[in-house]
N, C-alpha and C positions, 0 to 999 in steps of 0.2 A: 504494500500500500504506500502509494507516494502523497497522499492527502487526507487528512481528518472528514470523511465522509459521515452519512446517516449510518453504510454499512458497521465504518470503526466502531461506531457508539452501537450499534447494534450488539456487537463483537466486544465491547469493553463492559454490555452489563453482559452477556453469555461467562465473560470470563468472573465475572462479579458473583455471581449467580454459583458459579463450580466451588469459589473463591468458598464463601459462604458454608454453602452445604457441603466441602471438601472439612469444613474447620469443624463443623457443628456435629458430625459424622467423625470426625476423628476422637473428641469430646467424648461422646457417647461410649465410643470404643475404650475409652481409659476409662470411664466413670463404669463401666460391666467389667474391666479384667480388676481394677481395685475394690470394688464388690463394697459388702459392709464395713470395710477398712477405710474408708472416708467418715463412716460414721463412728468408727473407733479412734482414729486420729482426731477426729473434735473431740471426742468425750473427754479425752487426754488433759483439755485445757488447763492451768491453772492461771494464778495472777500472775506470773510471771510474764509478763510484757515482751520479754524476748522471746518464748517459747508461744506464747500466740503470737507475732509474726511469722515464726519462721512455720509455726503449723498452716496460717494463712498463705503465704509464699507458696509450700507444695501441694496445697491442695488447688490453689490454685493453677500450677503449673501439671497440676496431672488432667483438672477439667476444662482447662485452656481457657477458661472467662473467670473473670474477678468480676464481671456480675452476676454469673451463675452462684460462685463462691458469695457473695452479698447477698442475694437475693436468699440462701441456704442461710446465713448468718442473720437474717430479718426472720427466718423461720425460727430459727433455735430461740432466739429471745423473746417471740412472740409465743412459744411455747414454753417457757422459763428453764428451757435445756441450758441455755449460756446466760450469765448475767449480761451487762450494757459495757462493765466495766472488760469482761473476756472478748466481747464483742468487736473493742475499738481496737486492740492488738489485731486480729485477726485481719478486720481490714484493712488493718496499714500494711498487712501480709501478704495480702491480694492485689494490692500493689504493684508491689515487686513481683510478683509470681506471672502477673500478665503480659510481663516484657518478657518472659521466654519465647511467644509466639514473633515476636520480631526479629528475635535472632535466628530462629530456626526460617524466617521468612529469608533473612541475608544471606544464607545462602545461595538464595537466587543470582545474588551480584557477584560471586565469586570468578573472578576474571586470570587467565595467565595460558600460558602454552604448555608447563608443566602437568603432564598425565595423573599426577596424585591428585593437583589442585582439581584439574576437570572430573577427575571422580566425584568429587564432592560438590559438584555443581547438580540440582536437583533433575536437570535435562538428561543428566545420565542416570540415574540411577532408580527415579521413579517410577521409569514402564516394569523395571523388574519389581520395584516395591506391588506397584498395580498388580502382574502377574501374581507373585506370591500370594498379596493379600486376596485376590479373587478365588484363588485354589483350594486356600485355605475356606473361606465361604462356602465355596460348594461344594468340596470335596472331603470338607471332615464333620465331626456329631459332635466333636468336645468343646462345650460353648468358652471355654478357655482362650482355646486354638481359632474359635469363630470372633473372638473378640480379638484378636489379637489382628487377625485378617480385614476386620471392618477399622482397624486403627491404620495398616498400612493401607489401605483404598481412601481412608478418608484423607491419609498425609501426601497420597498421590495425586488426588481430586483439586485437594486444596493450591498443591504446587504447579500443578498444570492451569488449574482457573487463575492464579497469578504472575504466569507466562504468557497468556491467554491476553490480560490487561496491559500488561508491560509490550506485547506486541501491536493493542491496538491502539493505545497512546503515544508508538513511536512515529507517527508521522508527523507529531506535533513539536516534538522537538526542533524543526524549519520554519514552525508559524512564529511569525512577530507577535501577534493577538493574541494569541495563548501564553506568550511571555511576558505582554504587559500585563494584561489577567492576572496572572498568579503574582505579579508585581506586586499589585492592590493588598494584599493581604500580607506583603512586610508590615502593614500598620497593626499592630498587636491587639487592637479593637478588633480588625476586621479578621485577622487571623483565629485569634480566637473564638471567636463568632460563628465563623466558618468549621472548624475542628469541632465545637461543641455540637450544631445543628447535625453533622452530617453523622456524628456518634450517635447521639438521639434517637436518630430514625433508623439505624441500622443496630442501635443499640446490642455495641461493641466495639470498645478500644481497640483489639486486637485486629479488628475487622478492618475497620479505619486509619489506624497505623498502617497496616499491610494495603491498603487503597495508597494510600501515599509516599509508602518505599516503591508500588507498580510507577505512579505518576512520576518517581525522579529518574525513571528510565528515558525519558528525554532531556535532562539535563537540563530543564528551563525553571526547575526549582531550588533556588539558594537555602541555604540555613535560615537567612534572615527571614523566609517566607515558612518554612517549616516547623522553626521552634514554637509559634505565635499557635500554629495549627496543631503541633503537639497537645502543646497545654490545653487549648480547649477539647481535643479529645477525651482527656483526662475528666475534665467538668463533666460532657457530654454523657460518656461512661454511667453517669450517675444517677440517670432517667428510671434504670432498669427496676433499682433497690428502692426509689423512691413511690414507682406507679405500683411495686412488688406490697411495701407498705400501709397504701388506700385499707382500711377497713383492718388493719392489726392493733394489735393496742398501742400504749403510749411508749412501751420500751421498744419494739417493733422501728415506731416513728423515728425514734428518736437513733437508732443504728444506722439507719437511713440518710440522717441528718449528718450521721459523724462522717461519714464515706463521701456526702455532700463538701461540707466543710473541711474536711481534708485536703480534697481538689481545690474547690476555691481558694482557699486562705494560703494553701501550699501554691496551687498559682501565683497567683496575687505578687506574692512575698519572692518566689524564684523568680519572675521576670522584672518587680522592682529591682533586686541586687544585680541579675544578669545584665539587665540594660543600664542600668548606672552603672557597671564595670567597664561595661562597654565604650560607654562615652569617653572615658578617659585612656582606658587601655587597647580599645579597638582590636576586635578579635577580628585573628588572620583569614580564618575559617568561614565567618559569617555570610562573606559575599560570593563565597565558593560554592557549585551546584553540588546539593544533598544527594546520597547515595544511600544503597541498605544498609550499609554497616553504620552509617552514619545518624541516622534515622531513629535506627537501634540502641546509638548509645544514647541521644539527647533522651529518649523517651525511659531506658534504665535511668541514667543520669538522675533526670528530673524526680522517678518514685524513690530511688532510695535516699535523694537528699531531702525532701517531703519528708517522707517516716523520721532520718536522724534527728529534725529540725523537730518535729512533733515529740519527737520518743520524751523528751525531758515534761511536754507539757500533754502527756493523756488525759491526766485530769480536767484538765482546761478543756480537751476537746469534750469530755464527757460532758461539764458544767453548761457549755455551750446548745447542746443537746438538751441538755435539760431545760435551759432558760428557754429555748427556741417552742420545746412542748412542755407546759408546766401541770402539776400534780391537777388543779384543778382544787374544787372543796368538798367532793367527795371522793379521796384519793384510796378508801378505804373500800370505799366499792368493788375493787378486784378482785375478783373469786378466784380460786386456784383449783382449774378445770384443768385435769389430768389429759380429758379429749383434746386440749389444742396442742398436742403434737401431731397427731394427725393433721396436721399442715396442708394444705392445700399445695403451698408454696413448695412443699419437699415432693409432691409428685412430677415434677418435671427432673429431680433427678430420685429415680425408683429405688435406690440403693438405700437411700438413706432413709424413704417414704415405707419400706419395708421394714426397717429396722425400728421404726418407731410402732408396725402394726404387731412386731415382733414382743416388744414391750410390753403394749398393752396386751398380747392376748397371755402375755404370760400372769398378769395382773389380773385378769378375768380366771385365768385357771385357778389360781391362788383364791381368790376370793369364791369363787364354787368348792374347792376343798376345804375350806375352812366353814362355809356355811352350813356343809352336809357335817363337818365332824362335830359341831355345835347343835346341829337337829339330834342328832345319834346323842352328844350326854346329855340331851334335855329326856330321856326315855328315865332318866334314874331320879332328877332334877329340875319341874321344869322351872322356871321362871319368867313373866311376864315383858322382864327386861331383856333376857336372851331373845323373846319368841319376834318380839319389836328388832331388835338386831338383824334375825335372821329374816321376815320381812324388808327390812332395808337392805338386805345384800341382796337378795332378791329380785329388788328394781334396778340396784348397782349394774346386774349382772346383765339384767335386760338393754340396760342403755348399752353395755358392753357390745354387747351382741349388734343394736343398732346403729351405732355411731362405727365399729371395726368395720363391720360386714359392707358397709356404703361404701366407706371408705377403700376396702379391699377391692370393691369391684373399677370402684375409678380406675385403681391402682392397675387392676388386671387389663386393662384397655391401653397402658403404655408397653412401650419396648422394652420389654424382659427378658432377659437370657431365662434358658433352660432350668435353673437351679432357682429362680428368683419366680419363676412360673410354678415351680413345684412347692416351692414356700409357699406365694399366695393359695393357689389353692389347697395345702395342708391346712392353714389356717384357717381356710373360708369353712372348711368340714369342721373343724374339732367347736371351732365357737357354737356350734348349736349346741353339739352334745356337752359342754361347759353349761350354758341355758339350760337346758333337760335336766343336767343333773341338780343346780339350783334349786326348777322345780319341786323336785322330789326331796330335796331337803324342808321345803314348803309342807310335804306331804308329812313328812316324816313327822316333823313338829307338830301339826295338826292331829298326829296318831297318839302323841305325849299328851297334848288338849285335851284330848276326848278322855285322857284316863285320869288326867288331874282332876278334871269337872265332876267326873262318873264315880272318881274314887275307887275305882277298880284300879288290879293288876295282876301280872303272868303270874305263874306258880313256878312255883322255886326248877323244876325240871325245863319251863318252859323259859328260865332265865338262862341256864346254864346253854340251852341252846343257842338261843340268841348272842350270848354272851358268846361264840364259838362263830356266829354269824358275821357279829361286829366286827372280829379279829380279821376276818377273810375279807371280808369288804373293806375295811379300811386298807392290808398291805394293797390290792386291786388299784383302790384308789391311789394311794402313792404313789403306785409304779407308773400307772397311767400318764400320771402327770408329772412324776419328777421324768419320765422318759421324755412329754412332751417341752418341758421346761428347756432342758439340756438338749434335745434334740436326739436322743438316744436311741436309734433303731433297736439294737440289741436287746435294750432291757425292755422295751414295748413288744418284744416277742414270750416274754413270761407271762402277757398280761391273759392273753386267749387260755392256755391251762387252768390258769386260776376260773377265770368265767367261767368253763364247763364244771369244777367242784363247786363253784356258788349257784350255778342250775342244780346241780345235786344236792346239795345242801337246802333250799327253797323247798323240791320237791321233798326231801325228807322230815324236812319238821312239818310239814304241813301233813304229812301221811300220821306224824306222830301225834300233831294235835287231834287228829279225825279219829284218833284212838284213845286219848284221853277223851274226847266230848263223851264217846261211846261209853266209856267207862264211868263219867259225872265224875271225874277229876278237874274236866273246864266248863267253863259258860259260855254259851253263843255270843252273847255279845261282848267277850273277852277275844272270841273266834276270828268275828268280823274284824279286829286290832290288828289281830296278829298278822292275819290275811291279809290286809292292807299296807302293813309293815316289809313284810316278809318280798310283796309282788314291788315294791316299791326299793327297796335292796338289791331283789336281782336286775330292776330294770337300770338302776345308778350301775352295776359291773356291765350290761349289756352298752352301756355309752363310755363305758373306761373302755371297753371291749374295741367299742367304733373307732378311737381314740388312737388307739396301737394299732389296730389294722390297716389306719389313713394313712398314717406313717409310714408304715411297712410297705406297704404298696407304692404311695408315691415315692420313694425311696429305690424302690424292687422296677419302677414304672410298667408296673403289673394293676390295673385298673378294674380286672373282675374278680370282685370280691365272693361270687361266687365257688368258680375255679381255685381263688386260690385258700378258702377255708376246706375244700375237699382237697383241696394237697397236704395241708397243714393236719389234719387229723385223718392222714388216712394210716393205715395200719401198721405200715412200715416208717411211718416217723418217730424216729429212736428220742428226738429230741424233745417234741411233744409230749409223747407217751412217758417219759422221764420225768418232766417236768408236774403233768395231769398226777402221777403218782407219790411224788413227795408233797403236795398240796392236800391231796385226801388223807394221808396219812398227818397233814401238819393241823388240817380240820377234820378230824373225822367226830364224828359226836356220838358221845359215850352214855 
């Protein structure tokens, strides 16, 4: 192309377009092979100021946006996962972490005759990345090796759509117009102006820095036009965490605000001293055409001398934040609602939006074990206080169920690897039978009512049985759950033997009771208790039972639960049959 046509600008968004979706696809690709480990490296945080940065800097630098990373850091603190004060380290971290994509972008500029240099020049060596990574895609099952394959496609996408740019802006490097043009924006009003809007709308630094290391490929951009446009990228960046904010709470806001004023005031402050150094020392470099490496270091330069300049006054930034959103007169009003990590804001990166459904439903298990083992000592004891308790965990458990479950299904509609698809859906099963089993602790208690009011109870034969019942249902229960807690395939395969001696055991006190009525050892309406007791026991092991088997299976990615309970207790399972035998012998009733 020897002229700036319709078709160039055609060809320079196509390349924009690759540019983009080559970055946002390479993102994804780190954010599935570091899995739950982004949500473990936050959890990490403490007050140490230098340890959230530098945790801010790599996570940023593994999901390629310091807005994604902000926007993730407006969720943590809108869920009270991070204070305000962990909050402001991190994003001074993200910072720095977003200039990684510039220097992997300067590559591109890598110039010489030397065969080592041209290897590392992206022209050579990303069709074989593309290759790889596409093989890897479609030619393997282990979503490891498939992420690994969507990260080398996404970092060959990305480098071809900004050769792509850098080809169709090179005929502009001869036009006079285009070089008064970008003249205009040596004025640091207008440069900045310019970098902030054009971040904004494409909301991403990294995006917009790599637009403007493509544009200095005609050489009609000086430093004195670029640094101005720097900086307001940096501002611009700051849409993201701010529109992210709308409708979070007040500490939310106010994370928002710090990552704001960061930029600003760090602006501000770097191009006062830059440009009054300037005036008297006149830098060599200013009026010389900007290049990638060049690009790359103004834009490092700029975030890590922000952060140092900042690092003494966190506090200030925090107080600033505050003044900007203040307490208000009912500051007291803030309920501490467990549901808002459930984040809305963490579903866009699923890793982390997993890990918090991961939490909670361990919290809903926990609180169904504890409800039913509280129904069970109300049979000796009841108390009016416990029965309001167990009532309240009750509705606890239900909200559990409605607020995970909603939540899980959003979650199941994004891009999930294999392992992150078997979680949600283990999850989405075990929350009913957690619900269920609540119920029945509902019931259970209800069967203590009727005897405290009636003034009836079992007879001493028919305690010692029960008392043999409890034993067995509560380890069931345990196992159940301390396998689902842990994630324990193994121990979730004890939990089926015990289920088949709690069917036997059911059916055996009830044959026993039907022999004492015969005999006028029981009363019928003693009967009715017990019966409703007894059917309410086996059906809490019948959901410890669902519980292990959901596991097992999506674990096994074995789906008929059919087929594989007639695997599991057919006649030659040594491991079964071993297990079914020291459980009757450890309840057997005497």
């Amino acid at each position: 192309m020897d002229t700036f046509d319709i078709f160039s600008f055609l060809t320079l968004l196509g390349g924009l377009a690759m540019f983009l979706y080559g970055m946002n696809t390479m993102g994804e690709g780190l954010e599935k092979l570091s899995g739950s480990r982004l949500e473990r490296i936050l959890e990490k945080l403490t007050s140490n100021p230098f340890k959230g940065i530098a945790l801010g800097a790599v996570v940023t630098a593994i999901i390629q946006s310091s807005s994604a990373t902000t926007v993730m850091v407006v969720g943590f603190v809108n869920s009270g996962i991070m204070t305000l004060r962990q909050a402001v380290g991190v994003i001074m971290g993200a910072n720095i972490g977003t200039t990684m994509t510039s220097w992997i972008l300067s590559l591109t500029g890598i110039e010489g005759g030397n065969i080592f240099l041209d290897l590392l020049k992206p022209s050579s060596f990303t069709p074989i990345l593309a290759i790889i990574g596409s093989f890897l895609i479609m030619m393997t099952k282990s979503s490891r090796r498939k992420s690994i394959g969507i990260i080398l496609m996404g970092f060959a996408i990305l480098m071809f759509g900004m050769e792509t740019m850098s080809d169709a802006v090179a005929p502009l490097a001869n036009n006079d117009d285009f070089k008064n043009f970008m003249l205009l924006f040596q004025n640091p009003f207008f440069g900045v102006a310019a970098g902030a809007i054009l971040t904004a709308i494409i909301q991403s630094s990294s995006a917009s820095v790599g637009i403007l290391q493509a544009m200095c490929d005609t050489g009609a951009i000086p430093y004195s036009t670029a640094l101005p446009i720097i900086m307001g990228q940096n501002i611009g960046t700051c849409i993201t965490a701010i529109l992210s904010s709308i409708g979070a709470n007040k500490n939310a806001k106010r994370a928002a605000l710090v990552h704001l004023y960061f930029n600003l005031i760090g602006t501000i402050v770097f191009m006062i001293l830059f440009y009054t150094i300037n005036a008297f020392v006149q830098f060599e470099f200013f009026n010389e055409p900007a290049n990638y490496t060049g690009i790359a270091t103004l834009h490092t330069t700029f975030n890590v001398c922000a952060t140092i300049m900042w690092l003494p006054f966190m506090k200030l930034l925090e107080k600033l934040a505050y003044i900007s959103v203040r307490e208000g007169k009912n500051a007291a009003e803030a309920v501490n609602d467990e549901f808002t990590v459930l984040d809305s804001r963490f579903l866009s990166t699923p890793s982390i939006a997993l890990e918090q459904c991961k939490n909670i439903s361990v919290r809903m298990a926990e609180c169904s074990r504890d409800t039913l083992k509280l129904s069970i000592s109300m049979l000796s004891k009841f108390t009016d206080k416990d029965a309001e308790i167990i009532t309240e965990n009750e509705e606890k458990v239900d909200r559990y169920e409605d607020k995970l479950g909603s939540y899980l299904l959003q979650l199941g509609s994004k891009n999930l690897n294999d392992e992150e698809s078997k979680s949600v859906n283990m999850i989405l099963h075990c929350i009913g039978d957690f619900e269920r089993i609540s119920d029945h602790a509902v019931n259970i208690m209800e069967c203590a009512r009727e005897m405290r009011d009636k003034g009836i109870g079992f007879s001493k034969k028919a305690l010692e049985e029960i008392a043999v019942f409890n034993s067995a249902l509560n380890e069931i229960l345990e196992t159940s759950m301390t396998a689902f807690i842990n994630g324990d395939t193994e121990l979730a395969k004890s939990v089926e033997p015990l289920e088949d001696v709690i069917d036997n055991l059911r059916t055996e006190i009830r044959n026993r009771h039907i022999k004492r009525l015969r005999e006028g050892k029981c009363t019928i309406e003693m009967g009715f208790v017990l019966t409703d007791l007894i059917t309410n026991y086996e059906r809490v092991a019948d959901h410890c039972s669902n519980i292990a088997v959901c596991m097992i299976q999506i674990h096994e990615n074995n789906f008929d639960t059919h087929s594989y309970m007639t695997e599991l207790k057919a006649v030659d399972n040594g491991e079964f049959s071993k297990k079914f035998g020291e459980y009757s012998r450890k309840y057997m009733l005497t």
